[in-house]
N, C-alpha and C positions, 0 to 999 in steps of 0.2 A: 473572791479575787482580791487581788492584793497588790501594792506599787513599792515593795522594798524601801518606804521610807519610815524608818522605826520609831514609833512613835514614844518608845519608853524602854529602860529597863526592870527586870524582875529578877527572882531570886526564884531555885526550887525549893522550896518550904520541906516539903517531904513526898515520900513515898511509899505505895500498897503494895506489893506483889500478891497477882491476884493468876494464879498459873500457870505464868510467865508475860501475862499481861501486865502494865502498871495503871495504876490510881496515882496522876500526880497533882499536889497541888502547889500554887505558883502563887506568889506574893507581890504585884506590882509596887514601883518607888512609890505610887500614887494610887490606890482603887477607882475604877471607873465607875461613879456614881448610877450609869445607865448603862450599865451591861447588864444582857440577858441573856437565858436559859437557851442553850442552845445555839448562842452564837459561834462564829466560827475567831478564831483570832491566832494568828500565827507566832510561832512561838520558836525562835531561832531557823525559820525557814518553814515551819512544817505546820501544815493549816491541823489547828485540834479543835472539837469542839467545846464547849461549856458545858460541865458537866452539871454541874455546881457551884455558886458563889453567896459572897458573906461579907460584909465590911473590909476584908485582911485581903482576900485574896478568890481566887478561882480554880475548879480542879478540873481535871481531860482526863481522858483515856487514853493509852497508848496498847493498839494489841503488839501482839507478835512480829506480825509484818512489817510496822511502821520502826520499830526497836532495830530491826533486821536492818533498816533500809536508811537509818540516820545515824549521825556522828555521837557517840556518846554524853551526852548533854545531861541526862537524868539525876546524878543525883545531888542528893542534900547538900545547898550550900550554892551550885551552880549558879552562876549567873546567866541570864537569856534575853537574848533582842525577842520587844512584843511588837505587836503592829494587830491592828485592830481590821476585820475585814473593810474597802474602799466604800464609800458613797457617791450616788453619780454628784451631787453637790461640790465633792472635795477636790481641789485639784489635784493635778496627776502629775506627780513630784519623778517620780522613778520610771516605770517599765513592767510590763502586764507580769505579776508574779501570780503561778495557782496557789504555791504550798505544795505542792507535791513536789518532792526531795526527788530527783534524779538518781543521786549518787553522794558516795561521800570520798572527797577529800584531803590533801595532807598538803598544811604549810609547808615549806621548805625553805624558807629565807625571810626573816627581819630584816631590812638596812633604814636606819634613819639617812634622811635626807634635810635639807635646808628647809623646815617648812611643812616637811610631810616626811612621810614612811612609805618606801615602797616593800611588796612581798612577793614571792614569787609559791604557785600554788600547783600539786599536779592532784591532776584528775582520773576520776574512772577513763579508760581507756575510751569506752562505751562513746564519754560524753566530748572528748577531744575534737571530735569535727563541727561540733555546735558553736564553737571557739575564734571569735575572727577579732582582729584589733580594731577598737574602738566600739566593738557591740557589748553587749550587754549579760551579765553575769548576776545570779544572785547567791550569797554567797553566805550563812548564816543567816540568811530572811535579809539579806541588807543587799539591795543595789547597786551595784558598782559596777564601773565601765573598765573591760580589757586593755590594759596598755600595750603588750605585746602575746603574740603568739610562737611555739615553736613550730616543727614540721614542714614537710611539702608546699605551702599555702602563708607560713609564718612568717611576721617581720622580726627575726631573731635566731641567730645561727646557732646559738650558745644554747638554745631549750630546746628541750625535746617535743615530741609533736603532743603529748598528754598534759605540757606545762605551761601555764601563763602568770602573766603580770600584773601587783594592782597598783596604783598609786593614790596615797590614802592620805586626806588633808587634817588637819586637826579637828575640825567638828567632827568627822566622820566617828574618829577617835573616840572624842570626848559623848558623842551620844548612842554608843550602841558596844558592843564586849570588843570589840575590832583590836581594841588595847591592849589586852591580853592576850594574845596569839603570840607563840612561841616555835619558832622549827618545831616539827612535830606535833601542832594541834592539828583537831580531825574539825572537819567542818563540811556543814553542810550545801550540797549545791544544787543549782537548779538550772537549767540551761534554756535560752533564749526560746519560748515558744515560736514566736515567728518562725526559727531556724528549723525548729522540728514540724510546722506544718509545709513548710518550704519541702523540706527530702520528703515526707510522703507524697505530697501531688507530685514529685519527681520518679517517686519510687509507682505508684498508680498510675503513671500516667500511659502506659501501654497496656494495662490490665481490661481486659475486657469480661463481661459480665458472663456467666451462663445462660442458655437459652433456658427459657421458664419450658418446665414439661409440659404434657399436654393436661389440657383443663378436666379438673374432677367434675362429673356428673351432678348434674344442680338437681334430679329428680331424681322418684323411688319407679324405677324399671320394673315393670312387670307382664313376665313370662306369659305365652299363649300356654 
């Protein structure tokens, strides 16, 4: 588990193709003295495990699925928001992130602003209803709050029901890749859990169970 407050950036060092699976390994600004075998650490959104590490850096696995299911980030040279899985010790900076990538993403608008940058972002169709102003988005493993919504439900004439708003302050900027996004970066996203256990006990909540059959014979029957 995870609170979308990025604790560093890194670098993808390199890459294995391994039968359409990758071996990546990842280079923090900083190596974390007490990282372990197996940890989980999120790496532009997407929870990976510790494969392997060494003074320099750490390697994951990425299968098939996971390649499928996120914005191209992999290779040599990339830059990546890290965030280390939460502790109950740490405070809770951000908003319950899993790492599990919902969908992926397309910037559609840069504008500098006085002070800040606002973006405008559209989404898998899929995840546009998880979307309300002022909740919560995670958005290359980084936490950020909706400014506007479009749609039926939206405060914004001008966007469509799959497109919202972020408004981005200069730390946001300054400590995680946020600064490079360009119209047409793909990025990864993750939608408000609340919201998704919200529509299921919505969607459950008329379902009613099957009756259990009748009960299996607890004894060996035997014939006159």
């Amino acid at each position: 588990m995870f609170t979308g407050i990025i604790e560093q950036l890194g670098r993808v060092a390199r890459t294995v193709d391994a039968a359409g699976n990758l071996t990546v390994t990842i280079e923090p600004n900083t190596m974390w003295a007490d990282l372990s075998l197996g940890e989980s650490i999120a790496v532009n959104g997407t929870c990976l495990t510790v494969t392997t590490w060494d003074h320099a850096g750490f390697t994951v696995d990425l299968s098939r699925e996971t390649l499928a299911k996120t914005a191209p980030h992999w290779q040599a040279g990339h830059k990546v928001n890290l965030e280390r899985a939460m502790t109950a010790q740490a405070r809770f900076g951000g908003h319950v992130v899993s790492g599990h990538v919902d969908g992926v993403g397309e910037v559609l608008t840069v504008e500098a602003q006085p002070g800040a940058y606002t973006m405008t972002v559209r989404a898998p169709a899929a995840l546009a209803r998880y979307l309300v102003p002022k909740g919560s988005v995670t958005v290359d493993g980084v936490s950020l709050t909706v400014v506007d919504v479009g749609g039926p439900a939206g405060s914004r004439a001008d966007l469509r029901a799959d497109e919202f708003t972020l408004w981005l302050v200069p730390h946001t900027l300054d400590v995680t890749t946020l600064h490079t996004w360009t119209a047409g970066t793909q990025v990864n996203l993750e939608a408000d859990q609340m919201a998704k256990y919200a529509e299921r006990l919505l969607l459950m909540r008329d379902w009613t169970p099957p009756s259990p059959g009748p009960a299996a014979s607890g004894g060996n029957e035997v014939s006159a």
